[in-house]
C-alpha positions in Angstrom: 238.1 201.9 161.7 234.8 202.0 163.9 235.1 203.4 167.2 233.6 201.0 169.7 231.7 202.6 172.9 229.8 200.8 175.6 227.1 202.3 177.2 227.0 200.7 180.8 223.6 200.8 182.5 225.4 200.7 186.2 222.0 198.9 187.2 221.7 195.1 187.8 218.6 195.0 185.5 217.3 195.3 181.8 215.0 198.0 182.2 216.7 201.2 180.9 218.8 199.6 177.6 215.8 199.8 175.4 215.2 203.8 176.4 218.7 204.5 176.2 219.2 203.3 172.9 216.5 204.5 171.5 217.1 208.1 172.6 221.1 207.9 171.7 222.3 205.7 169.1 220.6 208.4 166.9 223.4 210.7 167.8 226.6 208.4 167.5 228.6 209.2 164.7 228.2 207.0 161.4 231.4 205.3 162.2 231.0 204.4 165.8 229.7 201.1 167.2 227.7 202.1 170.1 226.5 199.5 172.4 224.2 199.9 175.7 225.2 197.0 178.4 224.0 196.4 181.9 225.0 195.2 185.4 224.9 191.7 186.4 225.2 191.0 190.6 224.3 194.2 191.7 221.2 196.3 192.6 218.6 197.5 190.5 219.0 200.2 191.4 221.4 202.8 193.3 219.2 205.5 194.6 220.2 205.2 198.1 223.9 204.7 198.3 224.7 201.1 200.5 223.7 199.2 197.1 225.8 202.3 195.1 228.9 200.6 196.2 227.8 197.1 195.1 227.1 198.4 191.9 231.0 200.2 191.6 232.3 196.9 192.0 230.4 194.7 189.4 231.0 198.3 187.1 234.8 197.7 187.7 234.5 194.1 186.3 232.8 195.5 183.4 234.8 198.5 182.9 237.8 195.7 182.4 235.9 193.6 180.7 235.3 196.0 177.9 239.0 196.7 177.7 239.6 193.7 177.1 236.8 193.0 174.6 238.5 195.4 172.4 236.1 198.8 173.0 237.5 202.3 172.6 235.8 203.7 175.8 233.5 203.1 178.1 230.1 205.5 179.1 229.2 205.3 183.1 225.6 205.5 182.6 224.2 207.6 185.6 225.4 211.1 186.7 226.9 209.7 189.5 229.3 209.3 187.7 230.1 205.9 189.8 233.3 204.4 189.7 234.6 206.9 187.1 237.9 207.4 189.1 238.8 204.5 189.9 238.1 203.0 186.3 240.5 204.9 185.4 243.1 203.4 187.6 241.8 200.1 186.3 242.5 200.4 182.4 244.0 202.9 179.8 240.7 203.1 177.7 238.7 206.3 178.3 236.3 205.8 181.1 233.5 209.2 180.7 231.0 210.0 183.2 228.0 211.5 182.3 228.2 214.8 184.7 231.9 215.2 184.2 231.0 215.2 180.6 228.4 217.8 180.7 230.4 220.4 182.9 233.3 219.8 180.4 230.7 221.1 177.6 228.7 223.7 179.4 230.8 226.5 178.2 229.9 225.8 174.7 226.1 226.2 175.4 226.6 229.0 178.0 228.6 230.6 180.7 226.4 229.1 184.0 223.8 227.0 184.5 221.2 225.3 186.8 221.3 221.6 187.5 217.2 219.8 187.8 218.3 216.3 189.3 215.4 213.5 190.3 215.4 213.8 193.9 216.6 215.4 197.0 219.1 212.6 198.1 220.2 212.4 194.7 220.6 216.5 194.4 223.0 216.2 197.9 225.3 213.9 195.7 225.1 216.4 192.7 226.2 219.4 194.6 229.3 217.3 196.4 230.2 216.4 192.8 230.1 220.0 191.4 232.8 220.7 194.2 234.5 218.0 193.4 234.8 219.0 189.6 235.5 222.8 190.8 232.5 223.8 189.2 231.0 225.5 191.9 231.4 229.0 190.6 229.1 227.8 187.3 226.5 226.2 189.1 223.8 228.5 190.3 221.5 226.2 191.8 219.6 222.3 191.7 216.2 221.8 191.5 214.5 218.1 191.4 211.1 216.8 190.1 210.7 213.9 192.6 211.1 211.0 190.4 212.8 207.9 191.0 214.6 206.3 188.1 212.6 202.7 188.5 209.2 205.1 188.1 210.7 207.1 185.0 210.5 204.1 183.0 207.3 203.5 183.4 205.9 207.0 182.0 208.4 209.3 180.0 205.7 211.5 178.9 205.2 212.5 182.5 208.5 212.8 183.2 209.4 215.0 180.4 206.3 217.2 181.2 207.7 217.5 184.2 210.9 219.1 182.6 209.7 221.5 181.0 207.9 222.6 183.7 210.7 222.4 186.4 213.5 223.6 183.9 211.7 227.1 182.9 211.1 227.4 186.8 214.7 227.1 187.6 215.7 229.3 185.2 213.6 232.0 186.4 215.1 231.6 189.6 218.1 231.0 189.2 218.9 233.3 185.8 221.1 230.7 184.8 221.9 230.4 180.8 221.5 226.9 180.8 220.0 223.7 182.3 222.1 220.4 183.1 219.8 217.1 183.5 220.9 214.9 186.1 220.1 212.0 185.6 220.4 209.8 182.5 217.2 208.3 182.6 215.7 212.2 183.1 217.8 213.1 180.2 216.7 210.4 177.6 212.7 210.7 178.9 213.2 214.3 177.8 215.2 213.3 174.9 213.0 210.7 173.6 209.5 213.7 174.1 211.8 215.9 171.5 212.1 213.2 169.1 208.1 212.5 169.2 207.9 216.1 168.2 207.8 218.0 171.4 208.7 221.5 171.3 212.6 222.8 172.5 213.2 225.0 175.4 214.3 228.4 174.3 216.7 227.8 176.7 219.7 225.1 176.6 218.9 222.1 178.0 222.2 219.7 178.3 221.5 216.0 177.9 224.5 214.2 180.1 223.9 211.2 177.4 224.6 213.0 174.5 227.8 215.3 176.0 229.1 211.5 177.7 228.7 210.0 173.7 230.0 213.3 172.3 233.1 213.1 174.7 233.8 209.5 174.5 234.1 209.8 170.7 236.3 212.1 170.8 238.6 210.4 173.2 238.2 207.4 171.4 239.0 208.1 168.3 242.6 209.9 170.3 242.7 206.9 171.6 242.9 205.1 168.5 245.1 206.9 167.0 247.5 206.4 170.0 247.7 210.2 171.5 245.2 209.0 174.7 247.1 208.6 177.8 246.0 208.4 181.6 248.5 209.8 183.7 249.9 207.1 185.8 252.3 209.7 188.1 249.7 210.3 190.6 246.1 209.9 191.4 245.5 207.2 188.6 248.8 205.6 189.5 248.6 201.6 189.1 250.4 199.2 191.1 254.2 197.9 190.2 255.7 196.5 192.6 254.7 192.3 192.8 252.5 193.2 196.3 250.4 195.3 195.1 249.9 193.9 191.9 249.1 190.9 193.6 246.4 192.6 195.8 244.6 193.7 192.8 244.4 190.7 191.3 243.1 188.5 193.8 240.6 191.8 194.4 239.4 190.7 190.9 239.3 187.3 191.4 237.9 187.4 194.6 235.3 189.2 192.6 234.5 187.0 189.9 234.7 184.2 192.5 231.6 185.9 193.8 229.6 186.7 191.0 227.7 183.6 191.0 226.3 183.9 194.1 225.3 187.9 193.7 223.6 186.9 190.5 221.3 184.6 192.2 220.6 187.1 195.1 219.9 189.9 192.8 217.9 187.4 190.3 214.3 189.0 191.1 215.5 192.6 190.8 
């Protein structure tokens, strides 16, 4: 039985599906259905974080969506990791962020590493998320290359020059056994220069696409075969008594209720 994935694009815009699936649905397994999906209502883009918490809300929507659509788990495509936690109060598919992912697989690449993130305000998030992982004993530094993900797009080539140049540096400085990518759209520019022929680091260089797909396989397929649970005892605990059921479902429809309107505000995005 195929394992489904989606691959949410947590952007309100078309613009990255094409370079994410060109750059990872080389790497799903022969028996897994992976599909890349974007935001509808929201931002563009979340680089500064007022519009990050627009984009949580329509990611929700889709998060259940896909549930109930029948996929096996669900990709949160940006190393925010948006919404991750909650989403996984929401439904009992696996919900993977990219950076979770990637500091879930570092040890099997090496025993540290340094993380080179697109910007400085994006780097600030970064390190608050490497506390809040516990992985702050692993992660000897960030370094950025001053891109914006609605610029990447537009030259991959650049970006990934930009890579290898920052990645080397950062290990130098750093002596870190290993590099993390944070970003997604980073990761696939860099991933997409290796597949034209451009030449590997000597050095690890983790792609959070590729450990989010790797991880959400493997969860899916648990999940498939029935031994994938959420713990529902504490922090992903979901309503039961007829209140607070009710208060999440009128947050939902109050939602969708809305989603005409945000999808005509966000039109030119």
């Amino acid at each position: 039985m195929p394992r489904r994935i989606n691959f949410i694009n947590p952007f309100g815009t078309t613009a990255y599906d094409e370079l994410i699936n060109e750059t990872l649905s080389h790497y799903a397994m022969s028996d897994t259905a992976l599909e890349v999906t974007h935001l509808e209502g929201c931002p563009a883009d979340m680089d500064y974080f007022y519009p990050k918490h627009m984009v949580e809300a329509a990611l929700f929507e889709s998060i259940k969506k896909s549930e109930e659509q029948g996929y096996d788990a669900v990709i949160v495509g940006c190393c925010y990791d948006p919404g991750v936690m909650v989403a996984r109060e929401l439904v009992d598919i696996p919900v993977v962020g990219p950076f979770e992912a990637s500091l879930s697989m570092l040890s099997y690449y090496g025993r540290n590493a340094v993380i080179v993130a697109d910007h400085v305000k994006a780097g600030s998030q970064m390190k608050d998320n490497v506390k809040l992982y516990g992985a702050s004993d692993r992660i000897l530094g960030l370094d950025v290359i001053d891109w914006y993900v609605k610029d990447m797009v537009l030259d991959t080539s650049a970006v990934a020059r930009d890579v290898v140049e920052q990645t080397a540096k950062s290990i130098a400085r750093t002596g870190a056994e290993a590099v993390i990518l944070n970003c997604t759209i980073i990761a696939a520019s860099y991933q997409k220069y290796l597949i034209q022929g451009g030449d590997q680091a000597p050095f690890p260089i983790l792609n959070p696409n590729l450990m989010a797909l790797s991880v959400a396989e493997s969860l899916a397929n648990l999940y498939q075969k029935g031994n994938y649970q959420v713990s529902r005892l504490g922090y992903f605990a979901q309503p039961k008594d007829s209140h607070f059921k009710a208060v999440t479902e009128k947050t939902r429809q109050a939602w969708r209720d809305a989603t005409s309107g945000l999808v005509k505000s966000h039109a030119a995005d």
